[in-house]
N, C-alpha and C positions, 0 to 999 in steps of 0.2 A: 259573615253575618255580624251586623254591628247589634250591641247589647245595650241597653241603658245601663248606667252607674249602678241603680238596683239590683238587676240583675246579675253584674259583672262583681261583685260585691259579695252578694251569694258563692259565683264560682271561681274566682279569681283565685290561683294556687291551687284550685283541685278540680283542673279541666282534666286531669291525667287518672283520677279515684278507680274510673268505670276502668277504664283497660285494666289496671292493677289489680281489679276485683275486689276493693276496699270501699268503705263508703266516707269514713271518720280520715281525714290526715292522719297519716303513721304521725308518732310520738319518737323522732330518735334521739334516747339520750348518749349517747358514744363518746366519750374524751376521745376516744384516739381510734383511730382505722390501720388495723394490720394489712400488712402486705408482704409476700416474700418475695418480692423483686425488688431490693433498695436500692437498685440501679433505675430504674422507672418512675421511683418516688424521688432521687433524684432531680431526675429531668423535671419530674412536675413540680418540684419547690422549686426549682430556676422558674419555672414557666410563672410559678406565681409572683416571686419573687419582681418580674420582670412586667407585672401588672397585665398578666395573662388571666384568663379562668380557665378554673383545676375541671378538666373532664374526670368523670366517675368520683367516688366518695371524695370528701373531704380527707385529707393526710390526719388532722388534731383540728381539735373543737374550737382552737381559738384562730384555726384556717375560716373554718365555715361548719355548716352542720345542715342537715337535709332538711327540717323542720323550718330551720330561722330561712332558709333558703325561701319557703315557700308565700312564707307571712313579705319578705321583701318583693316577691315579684308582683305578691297583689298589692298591695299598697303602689310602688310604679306605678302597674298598669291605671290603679286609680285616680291617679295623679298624673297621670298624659307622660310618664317618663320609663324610660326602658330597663333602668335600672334602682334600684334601693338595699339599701347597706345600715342594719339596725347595730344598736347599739344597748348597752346595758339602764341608759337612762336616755331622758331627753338632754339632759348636759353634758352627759357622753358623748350626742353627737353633736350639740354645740361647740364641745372642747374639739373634737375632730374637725369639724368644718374651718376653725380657727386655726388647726394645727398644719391645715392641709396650705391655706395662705401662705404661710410660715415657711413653711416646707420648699415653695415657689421660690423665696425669696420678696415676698409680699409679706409685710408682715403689719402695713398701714390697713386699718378698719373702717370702713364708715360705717356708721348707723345712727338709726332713728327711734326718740326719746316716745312715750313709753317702753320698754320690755319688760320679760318677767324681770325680776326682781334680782336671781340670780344669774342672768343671761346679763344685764345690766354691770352686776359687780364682775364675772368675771371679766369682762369690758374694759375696766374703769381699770383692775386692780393690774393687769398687764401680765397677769399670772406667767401666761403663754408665749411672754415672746411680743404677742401683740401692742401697739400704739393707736387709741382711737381718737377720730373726729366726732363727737357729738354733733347732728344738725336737724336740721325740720326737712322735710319732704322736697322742696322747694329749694334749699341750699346743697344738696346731695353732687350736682353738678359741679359745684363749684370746689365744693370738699377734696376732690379726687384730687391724688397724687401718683405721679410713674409707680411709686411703689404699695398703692391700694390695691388689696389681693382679696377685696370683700365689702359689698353695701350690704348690710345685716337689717333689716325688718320686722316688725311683726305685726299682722292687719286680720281683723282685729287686733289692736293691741293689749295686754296687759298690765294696769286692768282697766283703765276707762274705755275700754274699747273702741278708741277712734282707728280712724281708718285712711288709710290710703289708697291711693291710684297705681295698682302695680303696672299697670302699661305704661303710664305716665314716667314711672322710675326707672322702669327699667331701660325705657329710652336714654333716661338721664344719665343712666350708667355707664354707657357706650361698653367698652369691651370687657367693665368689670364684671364678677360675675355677683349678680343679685342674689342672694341670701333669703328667702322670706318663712318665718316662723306658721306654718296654718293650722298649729292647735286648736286654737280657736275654733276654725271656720269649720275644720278638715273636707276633704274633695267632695263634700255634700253639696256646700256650698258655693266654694271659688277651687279655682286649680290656679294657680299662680303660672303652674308651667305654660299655661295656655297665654297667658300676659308677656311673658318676657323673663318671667325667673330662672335661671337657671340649677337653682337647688333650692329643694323645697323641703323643711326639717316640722318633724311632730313629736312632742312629747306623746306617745304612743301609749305611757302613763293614765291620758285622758279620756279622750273620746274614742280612741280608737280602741282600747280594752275596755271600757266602758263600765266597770264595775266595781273600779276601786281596787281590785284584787290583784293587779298584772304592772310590774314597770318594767319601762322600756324606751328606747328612740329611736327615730329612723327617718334617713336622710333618703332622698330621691334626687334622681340626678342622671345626668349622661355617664357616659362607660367611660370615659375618661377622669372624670372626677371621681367615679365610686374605684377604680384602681385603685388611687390613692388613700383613698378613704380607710380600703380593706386594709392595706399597708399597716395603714394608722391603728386600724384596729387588731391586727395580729401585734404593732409591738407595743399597745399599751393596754392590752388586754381586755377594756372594755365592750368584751361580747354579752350579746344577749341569752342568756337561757333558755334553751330548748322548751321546755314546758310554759317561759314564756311567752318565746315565738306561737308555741302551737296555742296558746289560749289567745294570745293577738289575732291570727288569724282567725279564729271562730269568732271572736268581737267585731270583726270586717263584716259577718255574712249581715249583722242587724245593725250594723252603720247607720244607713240611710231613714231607716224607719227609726230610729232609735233620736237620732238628730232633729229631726221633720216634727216627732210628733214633741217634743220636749221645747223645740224652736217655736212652734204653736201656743204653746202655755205660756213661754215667755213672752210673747210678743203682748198677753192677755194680761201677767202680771205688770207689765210696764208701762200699760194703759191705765189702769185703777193705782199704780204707785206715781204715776205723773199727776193725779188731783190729789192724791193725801194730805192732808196742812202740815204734817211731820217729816216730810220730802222734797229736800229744796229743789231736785235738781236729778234727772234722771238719762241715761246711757244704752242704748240699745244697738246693736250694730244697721246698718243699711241694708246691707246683706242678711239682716236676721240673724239667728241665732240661737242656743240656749241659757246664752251667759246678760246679765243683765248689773249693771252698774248705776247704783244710785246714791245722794247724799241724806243727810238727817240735818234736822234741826234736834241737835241734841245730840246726846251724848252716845254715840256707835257703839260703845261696847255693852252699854244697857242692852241694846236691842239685840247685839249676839248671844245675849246670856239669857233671854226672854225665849231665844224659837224651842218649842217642842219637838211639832214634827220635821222640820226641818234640820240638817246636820250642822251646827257650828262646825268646821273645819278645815282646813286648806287642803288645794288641789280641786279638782273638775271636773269635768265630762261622766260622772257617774251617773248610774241609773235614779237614785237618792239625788235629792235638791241640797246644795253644799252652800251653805254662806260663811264670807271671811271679811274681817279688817284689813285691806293690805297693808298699809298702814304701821300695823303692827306685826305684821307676820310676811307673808309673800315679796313684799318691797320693804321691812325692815331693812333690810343690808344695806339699799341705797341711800346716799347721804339723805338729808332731807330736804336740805334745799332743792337738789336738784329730783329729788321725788315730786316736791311740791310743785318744780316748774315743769315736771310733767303731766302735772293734771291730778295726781295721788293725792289728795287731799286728806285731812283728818277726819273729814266727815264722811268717806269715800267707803262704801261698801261693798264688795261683790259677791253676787250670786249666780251657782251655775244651776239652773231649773235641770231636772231630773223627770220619770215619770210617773208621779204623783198626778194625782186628782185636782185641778186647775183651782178648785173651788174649798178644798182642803188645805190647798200652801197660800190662799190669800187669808183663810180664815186665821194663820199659824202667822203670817205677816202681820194682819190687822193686830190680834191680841200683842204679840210682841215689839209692833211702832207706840204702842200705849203706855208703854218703859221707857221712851224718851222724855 
């Protein structure tokens, strides 16, 4: 029986509840799983060891854990992919996806100007081993080298949220494997996997815990790339927390509705902020959204230091309306030039709408564009 996204959302990680006779996902917090066969346990760290998966409990928590287990399969399924492999942040599994290039003996980058801010510098600073090609959408073809082990993305971007043609790239990619960032968008909106991505990373941080309260990352992918991945994440430890996992996954079941109706207001703020006479200039994705990117005539930080109802803060996808400078804060790290020639402007503001009252965060906007 095919499900829609809404409802698949809902049940996705607890189509198993009724047989168990549970309603709530169990909560397991366990470091470690005994066993007295260490002959068994054994075979099964070879097995994992060798980029197998562990039947029955996890060995230690930084194998896996039955909770984070559950939060990865629905996220996959959501995302058109058979597997997902979380992580303790979103740069947790940026640094792994990076690491896993590396790993190949690819250790050449390409990617496309905006990113977040930190995705950017780890980028730029080579932390990891890696070497990158900065390009536009349209030179990514040309970028490639024998030894590019990754085209890195992010569409929406962060944070003028322009956007790209993920079919279009991923063609251009030919055997490399496409990277693309969908915080932004998350599987409400686009599934990248359906284009041509072959790994699809969320700061889990955002919309998908949706509350402010929960961080996290998690890649989606084929079984062959999440082998690696787990690899990466047993030896540098950046697992996710069980009470994490379990509170991600309950963020899933109000996804859709949560996105939809937030993506509505914004679409309504972007229309009354594109006539204002104190906004030069205004960002809205193609695909929609809840994130909205606009400029000032005048001075951005007046205006972040005016909202009331609205949250001055960094970060996203909450149920509260969040506005920031990037500027100053999110793409701080980035040099500036090359902020500026991605579109980050000084005058550049972003906001992610929330579920407030459509007619309560313009009145909170009006009075605060007035501080310009």
């Amino acid at each position: 029986m095919t499900s829609s996204l809404r409802t698949r959302a809902v049940h996705a990680g607890r189509d198993d509840l009724t047989d168990l006779g549970v309603h709530a996902a169990p909560l397991d917090l366990s470091t470690t799983y005994p066993s007295r066969d260490s002959a068994a346990e054994a075979a099964r760290i070879d097995e994992f060891a060798a980029g197998g998966e562990l039947d029955g409990p996890p060995i230690y928590g930084r194998v896996g854990n039955p909770t984070v287990d559950r939060f990865e399969r629905a996220l996959a399924e959501l995302e058109g992919f058979d597997h997902g492999v979380a992580f303790a942040s979103g740069m947790a599994a940026v640094s792994a996806c990076l690491l896993s290039a590396v790993a190949q003996g690819k250790r050449h980058i390409v990617a496309v100007r905006p990113l977040y801010g930190c995705s950017d510098h780890l980028l730029e600073s080579g932390l990891l081993g890696t070497e990158v090609t900065w390009t536009a959408p349209e030179g990514v073809a040309a970028a490639l080298r024998p030894d590019t082990g990754l085209v890195f993305v992010e569409t929406p971007a962060n944070p003028t949220l322009a956007e790209v043609d993920i079919a279009e790239l991923a063609a251009a990619c030919g055997d490399v494997p496409l990277a693309v960032d969908n915080t932004f968008a998350t599987p409400v909106l686009q599934r990248p996997g359906h284009h041509g991505a072959r790994i699809v990373l969320h700061s889990a941080t955002k919309f998908l815990g949706g509350h402010g309260d929960v961080m996290g990352g998690i890649v989606a992918c084929d079984a062959e790339e999440a082998a690696r991945l787990r690899q990466i994440r047993f030896a540098t430890g950046g697992v996710l927390h069980p009470l994490a996992g379990y509170m991600l996954l309950r963020g899933l079941s109000t996804l859709p509705l949560r996105v939809n109706a937030a993506s509505a207001t914004a679409a309504t703020l972007a229309e009354r902020l594109a006539t204002h006479p104190a906004v030069t200039a205004v960002h809205h994705p193609r695909i929609g959204g809840p994130l909205v990117a606009f400029e000032v005539d005048g001075d951005p930080h007046a205006l972040i230091g005016a909202v009331r109802l609205i949250t001055p803060a960094v970060s996203l996808g909450s149920v509260d309306t969040l506005i920031q400078h990037p500027g100053s804060i999110s793409h701080r790290i980035v040099d500036e030039g090359d902020r500026h020639g991605a579109g980050v402007t000084d005058q550049l503001i972003r906001m992610s709408v929330g579920l407030e009252d459509v007619e309560d965060l313009w009145a909170d906007l009006e009075q605060a564009l007035k501080a310009l």
